[in-house]
N, C-alpha and C positions, 0 to 999 in steps of 0.2 A: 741779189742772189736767187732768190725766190722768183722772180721772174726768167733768169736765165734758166733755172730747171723747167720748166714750163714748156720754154722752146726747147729745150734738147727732148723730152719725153714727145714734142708734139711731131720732134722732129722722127727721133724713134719709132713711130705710130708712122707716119708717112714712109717711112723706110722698109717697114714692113710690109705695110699693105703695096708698095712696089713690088719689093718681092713676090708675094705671094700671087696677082696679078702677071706679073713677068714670069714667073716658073712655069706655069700650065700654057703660058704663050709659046715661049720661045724655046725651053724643052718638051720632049716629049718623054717619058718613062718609059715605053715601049721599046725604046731605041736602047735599053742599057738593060734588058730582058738576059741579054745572053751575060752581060757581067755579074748580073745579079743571080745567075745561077752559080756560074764559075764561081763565084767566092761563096756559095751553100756549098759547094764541092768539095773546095780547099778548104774550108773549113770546121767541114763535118763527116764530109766524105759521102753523102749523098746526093743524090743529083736531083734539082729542080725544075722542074717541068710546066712551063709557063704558058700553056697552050690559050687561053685565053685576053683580055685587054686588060691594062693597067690603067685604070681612069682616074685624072686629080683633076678637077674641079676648083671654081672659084667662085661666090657670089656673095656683093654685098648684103649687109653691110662686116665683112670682114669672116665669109664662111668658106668652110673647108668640103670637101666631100672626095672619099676615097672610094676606090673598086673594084675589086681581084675580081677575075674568069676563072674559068675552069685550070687549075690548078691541082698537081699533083706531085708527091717526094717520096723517092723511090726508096728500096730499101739498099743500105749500102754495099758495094761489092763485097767487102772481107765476110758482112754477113749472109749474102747470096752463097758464099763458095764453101760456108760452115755449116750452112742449115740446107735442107733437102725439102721437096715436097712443100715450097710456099703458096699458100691458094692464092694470094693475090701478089700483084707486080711490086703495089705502091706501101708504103707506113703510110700515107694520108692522101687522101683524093679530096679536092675540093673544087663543089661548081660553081661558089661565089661569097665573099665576103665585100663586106659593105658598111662605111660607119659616114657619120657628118660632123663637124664639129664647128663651133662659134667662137671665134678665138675676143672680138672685142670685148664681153662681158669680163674674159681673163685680166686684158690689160685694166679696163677699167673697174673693176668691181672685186677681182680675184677671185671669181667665179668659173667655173669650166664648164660650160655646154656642149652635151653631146650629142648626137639624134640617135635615133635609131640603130642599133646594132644588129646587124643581119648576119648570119652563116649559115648557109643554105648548102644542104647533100652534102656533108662532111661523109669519108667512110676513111676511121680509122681501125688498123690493121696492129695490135701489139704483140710480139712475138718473143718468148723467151726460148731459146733451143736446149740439146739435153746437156749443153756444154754450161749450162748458163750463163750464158750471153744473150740479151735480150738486143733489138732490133734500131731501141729507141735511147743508148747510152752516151752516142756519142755526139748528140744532134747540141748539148751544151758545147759542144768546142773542149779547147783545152783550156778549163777552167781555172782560177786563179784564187788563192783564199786571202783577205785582207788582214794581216796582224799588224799587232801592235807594234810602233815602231819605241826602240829602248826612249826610257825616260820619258814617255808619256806619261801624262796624272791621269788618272781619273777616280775621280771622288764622284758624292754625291750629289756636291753644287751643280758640277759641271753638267752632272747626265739632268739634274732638272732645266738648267739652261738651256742645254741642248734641247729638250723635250716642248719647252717654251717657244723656242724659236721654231723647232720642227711646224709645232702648232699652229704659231700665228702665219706660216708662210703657205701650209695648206690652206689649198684652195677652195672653196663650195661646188661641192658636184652636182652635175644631172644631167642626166639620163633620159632619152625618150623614149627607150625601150631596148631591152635586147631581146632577139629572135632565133635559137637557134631550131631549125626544122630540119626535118627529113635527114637526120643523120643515124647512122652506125657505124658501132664500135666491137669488134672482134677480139679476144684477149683468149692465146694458147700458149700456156704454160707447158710446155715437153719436158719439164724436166719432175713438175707434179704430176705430170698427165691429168690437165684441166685445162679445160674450152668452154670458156662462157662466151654468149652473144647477145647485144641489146641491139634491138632493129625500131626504126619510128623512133627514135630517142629524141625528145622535144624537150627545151627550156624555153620561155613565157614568160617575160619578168615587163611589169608597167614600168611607168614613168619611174626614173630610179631621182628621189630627191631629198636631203636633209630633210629632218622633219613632217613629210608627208607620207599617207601609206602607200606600199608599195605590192600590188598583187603577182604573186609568184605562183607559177604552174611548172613540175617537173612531170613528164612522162614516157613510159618506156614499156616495149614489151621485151623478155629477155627468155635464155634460154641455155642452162648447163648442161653441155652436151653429155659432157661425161658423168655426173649426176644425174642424167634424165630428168631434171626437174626445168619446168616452163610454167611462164606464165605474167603479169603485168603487176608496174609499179606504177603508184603515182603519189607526187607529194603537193599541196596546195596549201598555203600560209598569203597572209598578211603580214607585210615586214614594214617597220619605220624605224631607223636612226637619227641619231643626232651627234654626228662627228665631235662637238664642240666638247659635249657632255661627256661623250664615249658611252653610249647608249645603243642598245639594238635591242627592239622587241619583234617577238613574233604570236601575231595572236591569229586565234581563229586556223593553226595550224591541225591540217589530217593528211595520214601516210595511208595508205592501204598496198598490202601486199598479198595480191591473191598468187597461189602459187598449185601446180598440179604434178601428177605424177606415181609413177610407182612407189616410189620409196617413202613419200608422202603421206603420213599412216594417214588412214581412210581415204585416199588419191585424190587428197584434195582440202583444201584450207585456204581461207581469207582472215589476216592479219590487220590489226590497224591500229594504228596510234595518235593520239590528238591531247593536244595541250595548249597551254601560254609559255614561253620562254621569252623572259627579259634579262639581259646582260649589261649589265653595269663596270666596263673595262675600267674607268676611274675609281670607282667603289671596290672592284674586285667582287661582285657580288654574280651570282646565276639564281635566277628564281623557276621553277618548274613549277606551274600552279595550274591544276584541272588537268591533271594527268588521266589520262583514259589508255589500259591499254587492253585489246581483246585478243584472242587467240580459242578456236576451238570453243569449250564452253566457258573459259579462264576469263572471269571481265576483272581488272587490278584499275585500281584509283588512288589516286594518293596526291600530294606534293612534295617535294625537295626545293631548301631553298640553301643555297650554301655562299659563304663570306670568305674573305680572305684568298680567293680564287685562286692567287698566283705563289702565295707564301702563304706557310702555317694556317691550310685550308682548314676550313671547318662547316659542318653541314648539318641540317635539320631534317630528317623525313618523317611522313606517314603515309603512308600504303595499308590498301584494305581490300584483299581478294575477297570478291562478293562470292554470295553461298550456292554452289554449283553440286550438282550429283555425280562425283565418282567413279558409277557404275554405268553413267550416260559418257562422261567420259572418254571409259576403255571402251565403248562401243563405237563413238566416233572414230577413233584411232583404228580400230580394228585392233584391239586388245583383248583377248578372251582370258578373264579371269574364270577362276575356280568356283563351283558355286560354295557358298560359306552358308555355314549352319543358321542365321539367323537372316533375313529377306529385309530386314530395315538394314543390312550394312553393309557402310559405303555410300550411304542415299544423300547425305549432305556435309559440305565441309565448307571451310570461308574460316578468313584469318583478318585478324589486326595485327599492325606492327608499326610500334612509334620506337622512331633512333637518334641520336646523335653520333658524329662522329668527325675523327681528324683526319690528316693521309697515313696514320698508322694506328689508328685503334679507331672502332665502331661498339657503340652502347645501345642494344637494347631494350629500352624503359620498360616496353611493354611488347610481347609477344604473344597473343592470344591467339588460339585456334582454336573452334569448334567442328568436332567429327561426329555427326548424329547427338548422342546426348550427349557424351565425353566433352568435358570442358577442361582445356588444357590452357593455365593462365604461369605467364611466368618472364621472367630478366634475361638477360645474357648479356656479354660482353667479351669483345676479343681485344686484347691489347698486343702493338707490336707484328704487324703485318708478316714482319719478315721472320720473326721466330714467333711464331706467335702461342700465346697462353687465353685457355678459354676459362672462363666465369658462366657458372648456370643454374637458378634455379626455379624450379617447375613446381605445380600445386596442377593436380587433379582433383575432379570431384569424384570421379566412378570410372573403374575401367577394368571391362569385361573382356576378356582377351579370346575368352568362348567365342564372343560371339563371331571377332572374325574367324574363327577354325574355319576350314575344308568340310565340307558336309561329303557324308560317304553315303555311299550309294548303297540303297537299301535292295534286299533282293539279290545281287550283286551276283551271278555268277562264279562257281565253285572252279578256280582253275587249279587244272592236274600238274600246273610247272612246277619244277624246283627251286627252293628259294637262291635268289644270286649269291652264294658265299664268298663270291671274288668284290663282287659291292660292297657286302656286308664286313669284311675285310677289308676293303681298302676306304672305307669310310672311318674304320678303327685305328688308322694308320695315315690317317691326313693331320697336316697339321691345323689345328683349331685357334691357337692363338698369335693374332696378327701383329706380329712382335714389332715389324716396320714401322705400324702405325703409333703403333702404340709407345717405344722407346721416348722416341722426341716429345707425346704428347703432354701439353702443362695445361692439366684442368681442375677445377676448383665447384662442386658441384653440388645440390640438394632437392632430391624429388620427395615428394609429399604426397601420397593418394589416400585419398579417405575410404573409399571402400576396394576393394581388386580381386579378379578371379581367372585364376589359371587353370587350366583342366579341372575344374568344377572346384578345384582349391581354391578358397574363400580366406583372406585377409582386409584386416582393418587397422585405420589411423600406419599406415607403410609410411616408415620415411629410408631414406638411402642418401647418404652421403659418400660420394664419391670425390677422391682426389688423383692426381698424377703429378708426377714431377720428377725429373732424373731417372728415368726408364722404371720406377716403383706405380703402381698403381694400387692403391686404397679404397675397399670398399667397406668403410667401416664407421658408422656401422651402416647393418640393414635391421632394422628391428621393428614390428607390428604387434597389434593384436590378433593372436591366433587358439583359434579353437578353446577359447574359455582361459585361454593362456596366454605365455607370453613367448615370441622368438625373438632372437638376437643371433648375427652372422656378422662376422668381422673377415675379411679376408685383403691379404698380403701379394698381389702378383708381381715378383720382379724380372724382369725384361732386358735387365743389361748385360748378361750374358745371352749369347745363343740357345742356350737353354732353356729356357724358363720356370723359375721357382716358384711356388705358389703357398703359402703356411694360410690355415684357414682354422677357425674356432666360433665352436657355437653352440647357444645353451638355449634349449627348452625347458620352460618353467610352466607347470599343469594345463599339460596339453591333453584336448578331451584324443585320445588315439582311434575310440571307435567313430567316432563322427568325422574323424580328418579323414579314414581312409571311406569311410562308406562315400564319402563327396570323391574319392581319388580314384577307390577301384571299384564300385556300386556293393561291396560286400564289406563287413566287419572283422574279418580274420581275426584281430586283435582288437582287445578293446581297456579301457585302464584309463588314470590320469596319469601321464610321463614328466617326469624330470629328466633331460638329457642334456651332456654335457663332454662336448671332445674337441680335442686340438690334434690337425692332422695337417701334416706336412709334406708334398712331392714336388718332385722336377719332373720336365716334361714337353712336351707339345702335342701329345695324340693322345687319342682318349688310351691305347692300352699305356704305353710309358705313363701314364699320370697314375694308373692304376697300379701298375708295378712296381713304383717307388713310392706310393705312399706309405707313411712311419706317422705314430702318434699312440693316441692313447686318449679311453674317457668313459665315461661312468652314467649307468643309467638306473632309475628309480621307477616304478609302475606301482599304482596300489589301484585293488579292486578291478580286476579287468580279466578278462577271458583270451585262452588263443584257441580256434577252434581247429588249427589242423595240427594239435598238438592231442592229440587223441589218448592219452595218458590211460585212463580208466577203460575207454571200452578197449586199449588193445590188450591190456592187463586179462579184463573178461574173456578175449576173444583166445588167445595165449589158453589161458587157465581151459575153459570148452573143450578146446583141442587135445590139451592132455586129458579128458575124462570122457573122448568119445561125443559131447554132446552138439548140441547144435549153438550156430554162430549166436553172439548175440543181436537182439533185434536192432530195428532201427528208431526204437524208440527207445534204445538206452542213451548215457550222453556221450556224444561224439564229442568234445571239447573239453580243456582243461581249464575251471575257472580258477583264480585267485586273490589272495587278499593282498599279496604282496610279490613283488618279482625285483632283483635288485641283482650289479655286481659289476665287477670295471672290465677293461677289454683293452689291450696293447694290439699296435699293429705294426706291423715290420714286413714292408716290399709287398704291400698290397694283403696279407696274410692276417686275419681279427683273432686273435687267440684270447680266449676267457675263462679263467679259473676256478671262479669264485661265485659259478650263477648258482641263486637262491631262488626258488618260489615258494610261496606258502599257499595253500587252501583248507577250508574246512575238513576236505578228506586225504592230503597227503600234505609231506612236504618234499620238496626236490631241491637236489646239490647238485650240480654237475660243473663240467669244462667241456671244450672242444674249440673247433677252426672253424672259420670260415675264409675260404679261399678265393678272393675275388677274382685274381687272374684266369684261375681254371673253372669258375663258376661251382665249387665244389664246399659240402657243407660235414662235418664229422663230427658230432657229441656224444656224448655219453653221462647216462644222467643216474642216479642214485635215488629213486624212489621210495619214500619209505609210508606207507601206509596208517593213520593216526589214529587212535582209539574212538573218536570221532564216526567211521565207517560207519556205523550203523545207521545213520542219519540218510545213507545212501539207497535207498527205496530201489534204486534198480543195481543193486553188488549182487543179488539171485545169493546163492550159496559161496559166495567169493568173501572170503573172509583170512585176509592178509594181514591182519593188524598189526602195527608194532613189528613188520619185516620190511628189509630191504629189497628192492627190486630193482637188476642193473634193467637199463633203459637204451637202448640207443638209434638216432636219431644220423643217416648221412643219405648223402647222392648226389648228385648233380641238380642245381637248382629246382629245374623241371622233371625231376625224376627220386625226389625225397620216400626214403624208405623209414617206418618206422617199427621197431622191435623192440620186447618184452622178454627178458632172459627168465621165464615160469619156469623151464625145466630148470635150469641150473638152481637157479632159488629151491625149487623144490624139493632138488635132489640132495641142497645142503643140507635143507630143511629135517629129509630123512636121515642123513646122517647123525645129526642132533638126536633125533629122538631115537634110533636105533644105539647109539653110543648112550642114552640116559636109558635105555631096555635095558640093554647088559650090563652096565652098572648095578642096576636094582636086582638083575638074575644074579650076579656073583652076590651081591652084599649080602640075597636072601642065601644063599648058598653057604658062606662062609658064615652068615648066624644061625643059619640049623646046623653044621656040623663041629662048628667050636662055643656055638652056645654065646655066643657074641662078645667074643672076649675080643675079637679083630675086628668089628664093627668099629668101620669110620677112618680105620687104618688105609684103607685104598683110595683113592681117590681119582680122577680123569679129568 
């Protein structure tokens, strides 16, 4: 039996090489030129254009050699008669194709040799019209899709069987080269309005073989017309497989993409990229290791190596953008930033980032950036790609937010414009909060900065915990050390209506007031330790609606502190002057009211602060009052109760002003920027006369009525 196989394969092999022998004898393929168009025809519906030789070759020991001429496929009539204005006749020109092949090493060894693979001056033409109908759709024929036919198995056994046998019947390849030169490829999208063109488009690939390496050159120059952007690619790798293994590495790979043009910030950039990629199709494994990628002054390094390739992916990175300047940057681009108040910012940044991740969640271990001194160290995690929910927390060391400000120009030019009130309106009247974003958003968050300064406002040990979920958003708390004291903010925004609701509460505990404001507004206005404490509640979307519905209530506490445009005592003096003729008083009397004590609670309804109950105390008076403040209209009304304490005399500069032990109404309104202050002296004074004119005439009757009854009615009158 074994012998008769022998002679049938020997015979097989002789039957072949007859063939092969006998074909390029006694036919010639020239001769069936014209049918082998007709069936491109009828089958595609374009016509092929065989202007050149059809050459088949023969040469021991058992070799093949093929050979197209000048060759071209035109594009089909239906899409001639659709589309207008085609630049060229053909969807593909070609001046020659060329391969060789060694069929014995097949039969004997199950090996495939190939030579040389040539395609020389290809010009392809891809066309999509505004119909979208593209040029190149129907050149598959009328395709067929393979199903299952009923009652098929397929399990696992079978697909590895199958896979087995696929296996061992593959043959060993190689390759002596493929060549493709001198080609171009045209692609005009009419229905994006997009024309790209690569001209010189070159592939380079050595000896292609199992096991061996395999040097590859891609290169091209290209040009988007409608982009305006041009310029040259090339990709250069060393590649080796091993079919057996299911293995493909590429090492020693560089891409570079120089690219030019208008739109190009700074008209003009070279890109490049270079790595090791090894793929492991039996493993399911991709490794990316010595990743390099540059851009501009951006150099990023890192590796990715990821498992499970094809099912329940899973992956490893580290990536490390090295430390670049910023401010060099926006220069390259042609980016003009603002200049900012401090010359070191923006001069250095560079980041770490170690992750894992699935094909629906990525975990950041570690996330580190540095911006100048600002050390930003901190986690993340996003689970759920498709709805996804964020995890975040951050640690600072220092951050000055000064220093990035806008530096204003000193000197500056005095202009006579009017301020834009239609800006400044319709900036009051936009909506502020991004409800879209925000509804869906699920995050879970914690910032920590050790030290932080905001327009010259100085906090310490900050933390801020931030949550979202179900269109609510939580920022609660936010609490620091502030000014010798302590703050705490809790606030509530929900989102699930169109609306916007927002409930917000928060307590100051001995806050120094004259040091917060002197770092806020360079002056002391007020100065005290504060205890403050309010819950405030609105709807809204723009800054006035937020104002307009604001409702709440809350209670403040000051001891030992000063307000100095609370002018209580010299407008008292200046008042009193006035009624005696005399002159104002100086400017070195006191312009400010101090105190030992200031206290009292405060409701607000639709934006409106109404306060009952305010007390002060100082060594030289005490004050009670109420009034409004009206946030809508920018509008302030009080009215205060001054009472003068036996104390006074301690007052070195009262001159002849000696109120003790009276009342004086007080009152205090206007328009933020336009605060008037008043001393009701006359009225005081006038009641003041009353009083002692009513106890004159008292003492005139009583004397009256005891000289002429002898004081028998003494005591009987009385007022």
């Amino acid at each position: 039996m074994a012998k008769f196989l022998k002679w049938l394969l020997a015979l097989i092999i002789i039957l072949i090489v007859v063939l092969i022998v006998a074909v390029p004898i006694f036919i010639n393929p020239n001769d069936y030129k014209q049918q082998i168009e007709q069936q491109m025809l009828s089958q595609t519906g374009h016509k092929l254009n065989i202007a050149g030789d059809i050459n088949i070759a023969f040469s021991l020991p058992l070799s093949l050699s093929f050979e197209l001429g000048k060759t071209t496929l035109e594009h089909a009539a239906w899409f001639k008669e659709n589309t207008k204005d085609l630049e060229k006749p053909n969807l593909l020109a070609v001046n020659k194709i060329s391969l060789k092949a060694s069929l014995m090493p097949l039969i004997q060894e199950n090996k495939l040799n190939i030579g040389e693979v040539i395609l020389d001056g290809a010009d392809l033409y891809l066309v999509k019209n505004k119909k979208g109908q593209s040029n190149w759709e129907t050149l598959s024929g009328a395709a067929t899709v393979n199903k299952e036919k009923p009652g098929t198995t397929n399990n696992k056994q079978t697909d590895v069987k199958a896979k087995s046998a696929d296996k061992k019947s593959l043959p060993e390849i190689y390759i002596a080269g493929v060549k493709i030169i001198n080609t171009q490829l045209n692609y005009d999208d009419r229905m994006a309005s997009l024309q790209t063109r690569l001209d010189d488009f070159a592939i380079i690939i050595s000896e292609i073989a199992s096991k061996k390496p395999i040097n590859i050159s891609i290169k091209t120059k290209f040009n988007a017309v409608t982009q305006k952007i041009n310029g040259d690619f090339s990709l250069d790798a060393v590649s080796m497989f091993d079919l057996d293994a299911g293995v493909v590495n590429l090492s020693q790979t560089q891409l570079i993409l120089n690219t030019q043009g208008d739109v190009i910030p700074g008209g003009r950039n070279v890109t490049s990229l270079s790595g090791v990629i090894d793929l492991n199709i039996n493993k399911q494994t991709l490794n990316l290791t010595k990743v390099k990628f540059n851009t501009y002054d951006i150099s990023l390094i890192g590796d990715l190596n990821i498992e499970q390739l094809f099912n329940d992916l899973k992956y490893v990175g580290k990536f490390k953008i090295e430390q670049f300047s910023p401010q060099t940057l926006s220069q390259n681009l042609a980016i003009s930033l603002p200049e900012m108040k401090s010359p070191d910012a923006l001069q250095k940044l560079s980041m770490d980032i170690v992750f894992t991740g699935t094909a629906t969640s990525i975990n950041f271990s570690s996330l580190n950036t540095y911006l100048d001194d600002i050390i930003f160290k901190g986690q993340a995690q996003i689970k759920n790609f498709s709805s996804p929910s964020y995890q975040a927390k951050l640690d600072i060391n220092e951050l000055d937010l000064d220093k990035y400000g806008i530096k204003t120009i000193e000197n500056a030019p005095i202009t006579t414009t009017q301020p834009d009130t239609k800006s400044t309106e319709a900036s009051r009247t936009t909506a502020i909060i991004p409800i879209e974003i925000l509804r869906p958003l699920k995050l879970q968050s914690e910032l920590t900065i050790a030290k932080m300064k905001i327009a010259d406002i100085k906090m310490e040990n900050v933390l801020m915990t931030i949550t979202a979920n179900n269109g609510v958003v939580k920022l609660s708390p936010i609490q620091s050390d502030f000014y010798q004291g302590k703050l705490k903010v809790d606030t509530v925004l929900d989102v699930k209506n169109p609306m916007p609701k927002i409930n917000f509460t928060q307590d100051f505990k001995g806050i120094d007031l004259g040091q917060l404001l002197q770092d806020a507004t360079k002056t002391q206005e007020f100065t005290g330790k504060a205890n403050i404490v309010s819950s405030i509640n609105t709807v809204g979307n723009t800054f006035d609606d937020l104002i307009k519905n604001a409702n709440g209530k809350g209670t403040f506490h000051v001891n030992d502190g000063n307000i100095k445009r609370l002018e209580i005592l010299h407008t008292i003096r200046k008042a009193q002057n006035l009624l005696k003729g005399q002159q104002q008083a100086t400017q070195l009397q006191e312009k400010n009211t101090a105190f030992t004590e200031l206290k009292g609670t405060y409701l607000v309804n639709k934006g409106v602060i109404s306060n009952n109950d305010l007390y002060t105390k100082t060594p030289l008076m005490m004050v009670k009052g109420k009034g409004i403040v009206d946030l809508p209209k920018e509008y302030l009304d009080y009215t205060l109760n001054v009472t003068l304490l036996n104390t006074l005399n301690i007052d070195k500069n009262s001159e002849s002003t000696n109120f003790k032990g009276t009342d004086i109404p007080y009152t205090i309104k206007g328009k933020f920027d336009e605060l008037s202050q008043k001393a009701d002296i006359k009225s005081m004074i006038e009641d003041k006369a009353k009083e002692k004119l009513k106890e004159k005439a008292k003492e005139e009757l009583n004397k009256v009525l005891d000289d002429k009854l002898g004081g028998k009615l003494k005591g009987l009158l009385k007022f």
